[in-house]
C-alpha positions in Angstrom: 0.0 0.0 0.0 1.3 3.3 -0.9 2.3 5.9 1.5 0.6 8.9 2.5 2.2 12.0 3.3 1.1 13.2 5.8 0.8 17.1 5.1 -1.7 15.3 2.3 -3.4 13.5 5.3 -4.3 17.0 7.7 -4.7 19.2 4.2 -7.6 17.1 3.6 -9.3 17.5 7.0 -8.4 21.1 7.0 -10.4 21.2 3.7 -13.3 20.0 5.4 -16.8 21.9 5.0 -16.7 24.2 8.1 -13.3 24.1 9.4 -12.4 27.7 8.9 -15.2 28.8 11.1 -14.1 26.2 13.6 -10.6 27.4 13.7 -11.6 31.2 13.8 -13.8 31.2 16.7 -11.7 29.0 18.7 -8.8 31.7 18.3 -11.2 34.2 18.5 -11.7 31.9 22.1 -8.2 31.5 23.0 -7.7 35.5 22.3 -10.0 36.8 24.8 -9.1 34.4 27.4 -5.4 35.4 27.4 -6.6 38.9 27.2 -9.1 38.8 30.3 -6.2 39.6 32.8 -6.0 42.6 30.8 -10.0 43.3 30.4 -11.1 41.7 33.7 -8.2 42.1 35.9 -8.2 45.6 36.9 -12.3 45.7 37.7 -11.4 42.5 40.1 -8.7 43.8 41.2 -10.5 46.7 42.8 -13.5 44.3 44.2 -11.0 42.7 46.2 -9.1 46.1 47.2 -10.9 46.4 50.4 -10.3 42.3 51.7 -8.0 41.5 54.3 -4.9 40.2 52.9 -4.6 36.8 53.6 -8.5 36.3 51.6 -7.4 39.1 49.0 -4.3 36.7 47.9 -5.9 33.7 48.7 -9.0 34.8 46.1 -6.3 36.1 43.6 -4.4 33.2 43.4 -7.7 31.3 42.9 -8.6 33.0 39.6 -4.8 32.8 38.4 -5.6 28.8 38.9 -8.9 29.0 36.7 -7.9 31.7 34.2 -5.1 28.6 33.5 -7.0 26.2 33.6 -9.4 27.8 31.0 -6.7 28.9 28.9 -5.6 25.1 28.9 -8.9 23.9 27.8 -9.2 26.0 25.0 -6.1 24.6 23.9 -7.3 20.9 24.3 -10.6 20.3 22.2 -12.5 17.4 23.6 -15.9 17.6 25.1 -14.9 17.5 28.5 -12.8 20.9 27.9 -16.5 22.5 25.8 -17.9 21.7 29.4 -15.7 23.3 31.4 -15.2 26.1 29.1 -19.1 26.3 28.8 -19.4 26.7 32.8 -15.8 28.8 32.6 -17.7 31.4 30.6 -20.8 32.2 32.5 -18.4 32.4 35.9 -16.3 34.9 34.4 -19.3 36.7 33.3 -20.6 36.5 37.0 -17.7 38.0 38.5 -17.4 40.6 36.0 -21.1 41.7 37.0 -20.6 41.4 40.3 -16.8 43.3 40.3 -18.4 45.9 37.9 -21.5 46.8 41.1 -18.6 47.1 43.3 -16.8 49.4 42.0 -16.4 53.1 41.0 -13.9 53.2 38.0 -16.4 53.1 35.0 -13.7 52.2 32.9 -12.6 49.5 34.4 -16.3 48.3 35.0 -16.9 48.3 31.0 -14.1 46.6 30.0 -14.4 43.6 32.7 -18.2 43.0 31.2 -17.2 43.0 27.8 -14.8 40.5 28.9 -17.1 38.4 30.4 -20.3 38.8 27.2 -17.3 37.7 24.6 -15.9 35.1 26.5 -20.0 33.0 27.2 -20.1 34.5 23.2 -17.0 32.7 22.4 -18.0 29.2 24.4 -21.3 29.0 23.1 -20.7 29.7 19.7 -21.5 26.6 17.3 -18.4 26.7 15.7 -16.9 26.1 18.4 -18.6 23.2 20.0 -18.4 21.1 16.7 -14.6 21.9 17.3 -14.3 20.3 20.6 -16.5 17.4 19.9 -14.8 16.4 16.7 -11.9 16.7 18.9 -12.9 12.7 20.5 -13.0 11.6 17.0 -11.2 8.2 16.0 -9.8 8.0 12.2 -12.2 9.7 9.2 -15.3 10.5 11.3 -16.3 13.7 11.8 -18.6 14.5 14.9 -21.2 17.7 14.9 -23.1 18.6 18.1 -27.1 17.9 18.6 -29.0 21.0 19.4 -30.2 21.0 23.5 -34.1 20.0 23.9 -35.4 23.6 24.1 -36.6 23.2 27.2 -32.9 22.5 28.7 -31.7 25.4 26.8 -34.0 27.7 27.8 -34.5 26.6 31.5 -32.9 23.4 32.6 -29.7 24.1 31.3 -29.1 27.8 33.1 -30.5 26.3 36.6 -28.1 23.6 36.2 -25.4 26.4 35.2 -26.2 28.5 38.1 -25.9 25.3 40.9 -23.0 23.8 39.0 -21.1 27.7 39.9 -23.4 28.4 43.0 -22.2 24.7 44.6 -18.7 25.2 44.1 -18.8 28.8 45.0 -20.2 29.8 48.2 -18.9 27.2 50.7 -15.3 28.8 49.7 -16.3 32.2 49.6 -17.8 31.5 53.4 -14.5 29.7 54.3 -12.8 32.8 53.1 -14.9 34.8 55.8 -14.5 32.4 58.4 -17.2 30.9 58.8 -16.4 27.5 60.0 -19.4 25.7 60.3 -21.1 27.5 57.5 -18.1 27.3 55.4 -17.8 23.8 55.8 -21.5 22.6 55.5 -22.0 24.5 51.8 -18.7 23.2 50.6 -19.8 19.7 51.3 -23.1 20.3 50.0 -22.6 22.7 47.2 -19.6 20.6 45.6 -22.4 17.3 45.8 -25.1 19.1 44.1 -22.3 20.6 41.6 -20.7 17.7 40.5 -24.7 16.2 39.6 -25.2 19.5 37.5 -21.9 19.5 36.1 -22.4 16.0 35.1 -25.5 16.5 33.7 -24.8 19.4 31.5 -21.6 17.3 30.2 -23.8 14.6 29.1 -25.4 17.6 26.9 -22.0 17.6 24.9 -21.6 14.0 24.5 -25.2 14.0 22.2 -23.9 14.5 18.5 -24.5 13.0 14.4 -21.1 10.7 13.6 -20.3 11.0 9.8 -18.3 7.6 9.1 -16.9 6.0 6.1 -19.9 3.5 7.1 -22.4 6.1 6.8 -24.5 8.2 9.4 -24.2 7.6 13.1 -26.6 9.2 15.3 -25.6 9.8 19.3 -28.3 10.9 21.2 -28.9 9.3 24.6 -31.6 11.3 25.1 -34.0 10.3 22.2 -32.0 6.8 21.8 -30.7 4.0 24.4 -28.3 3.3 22.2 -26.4 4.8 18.8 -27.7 3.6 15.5 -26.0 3.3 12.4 -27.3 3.8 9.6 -25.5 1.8 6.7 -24.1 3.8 3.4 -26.0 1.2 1.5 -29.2 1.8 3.3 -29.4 6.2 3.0 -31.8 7.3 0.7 -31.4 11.0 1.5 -30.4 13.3 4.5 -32.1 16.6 4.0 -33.1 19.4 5.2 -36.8 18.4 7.3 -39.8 19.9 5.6 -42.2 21.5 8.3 -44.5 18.9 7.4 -42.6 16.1 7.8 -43.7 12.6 8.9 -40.5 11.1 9.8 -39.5 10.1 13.6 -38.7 13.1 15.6 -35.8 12.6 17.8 -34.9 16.4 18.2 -36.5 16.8 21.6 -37.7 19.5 20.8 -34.8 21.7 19.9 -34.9 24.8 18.3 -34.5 25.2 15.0 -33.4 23.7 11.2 -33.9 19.7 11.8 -32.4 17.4 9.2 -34.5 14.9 8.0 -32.6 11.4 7.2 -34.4 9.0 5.3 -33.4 5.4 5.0 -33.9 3.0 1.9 -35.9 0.2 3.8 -37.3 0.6 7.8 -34.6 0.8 9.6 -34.7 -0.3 13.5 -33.7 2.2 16.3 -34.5 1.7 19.9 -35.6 4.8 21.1 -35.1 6.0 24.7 -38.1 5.0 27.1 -39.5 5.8 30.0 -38.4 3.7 33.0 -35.8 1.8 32.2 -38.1 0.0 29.1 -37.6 0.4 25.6 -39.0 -1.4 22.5 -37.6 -1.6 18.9 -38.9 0.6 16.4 -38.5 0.4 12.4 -38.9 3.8 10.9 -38.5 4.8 7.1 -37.2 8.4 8.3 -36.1 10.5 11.6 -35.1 13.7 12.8 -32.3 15.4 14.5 -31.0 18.5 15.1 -27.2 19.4 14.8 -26.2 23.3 15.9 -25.1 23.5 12.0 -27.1 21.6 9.8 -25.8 23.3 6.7 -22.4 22.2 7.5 -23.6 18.5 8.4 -25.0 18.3 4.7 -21.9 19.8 3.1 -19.8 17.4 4.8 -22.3 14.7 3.7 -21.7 15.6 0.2 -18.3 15.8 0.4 -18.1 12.1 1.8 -20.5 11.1 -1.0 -23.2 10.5 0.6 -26.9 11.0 -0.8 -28.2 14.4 0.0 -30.3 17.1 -1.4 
């Protein structure tokens, strides 16, 4: 078997539909995390201006430690590091809100909350997401986020946000204070009930469509108990959904564009029940909903495989 070089090997995934918006926003990422010293410093350094020393440094030293690790993750695309950066975000946007009430420089104040808007900007984009996922990918596959069931987005997922930051948060901060017995209690407490948010809102980024040299892959644990594939032989066309359409909805009810993929004969997928019980089910069509459909389909093409 003949040799590939391997320049030819990356130049043809860097070719893929998409990349240069992945690769753009996670820069765009990367910049304004190594810039938030320099935007959000100043505005938290004069919150903590009037702390006693020993809580002042101990509370700087802290967010050194999670500016680094941030920066880290951005550096490291996997869906563990989307998570973190995904909860990373929102806390720096807290503490910009919170540093910019406290203080009197205006200056300061508007520079630490534009800080804190780009960077939950940057994390959340979609761009970046299919970045991080496709960063657990083995060989040619190519991995695109699901959409969150709008009700998560719009509800769930923020309350889980806010005790994921709220649990980790205050039993410190009350330590810091000292307040023992307070301290103490929250930080047993909180870090419980954040390690079940933060678990649950990871699961949120495991939830993708797996493009294969096989064919279509579809990872959703929340509409399936487990992945299907569906066979190159056996696609008839994945499409854009009509509003109309009959096929099975597995979107949970996300927002926006769904792709429609339609199968050559019934295909069986074991959806996700209710109680532990689930019960085969042959369907000629299903839904989902990736965060950029139009790319999913122009990477489809590009692997050859029926769309339109």
């Amino acid at each position: 078997m003949p040799r590939v070089p391997l320049p030819s090997i990356l130049g043809a995934r860097d070719g893929d539909p998409g990349r240069g918006a992945e690769r753009r926003d996670v820069a765009g990422l990367r910049a304004v995390w190594v810039l938030l010293p320099l935007l959000a410093g100043p505005v938290l350094a004069d919150a903590l201006h009037d702390l006693d020393a020993t809580p002042r440094t101990t509370a700087s030293a802290a967010l050194w430690v999670l500016w680094a690790v941030g920066l880290t993750a951005t550096m490291v695309p996997l869906p563990v590091t989307l998570t973190a950066l995904r909860l990373g975000g929102p806390a720096v946007a807290v503490l910009a809100a919170w540093a910019a009430a406290t203080t009197d420089d205006a200056v300061h104040a508007v520079f630490g909350l534009a800080a804190g808007v780009l960077v939950v900007l940057a994390a959340f984009a979609a761009p970046v997401a299919d970045r991080f996922v496709d960063g657990a990918s083995y060989g040619d596959e190519r991995r695109f986020l699901l959409r969150a069931p709008g009700p998560v987005a719009l509800v769930l997922g923020p309350l889980a946000t806010v005790a994921a930051l709220a649990g980790a948060a205050i039993g410190p901060v009350l330590l810091l204070d000292t307040r023992w017995v307070a301290g103490v209690v929250a930080t047993v407490v909180g870090l419980a009930a954040a390690a079940v948010a933060v678990r649950s809102l990871h699961r949120l980024a495991r939830r993708w469509i797996v493009l294969v040299p096989a064919g279509f892959v579809l990872h959703d644990h929340l509409a399936l108990a487990e992945p299907t594939l569906l066979q190159r032989a056996g696609l008839a066309r994945i499409s854009a959904a009509p509003a109309d359409s009959d096929a099975l909805d597995l979107t949970q009810g996300a927002r926006g564009l769904a792709l429609a993929v339609r199968c050559r004969t019934p295909h069986d997928v074991l959806p996700a029940g209710t109680r532990g019980t689930t019960e085969v089910t042959a369907v000629e069509a299903f839904l989902c909903s990736p965060a950029r459909p139009d790319v999913v389909l122009a990477e489809a093409t590009r692997r050859r495989l029926p769309t339109g």
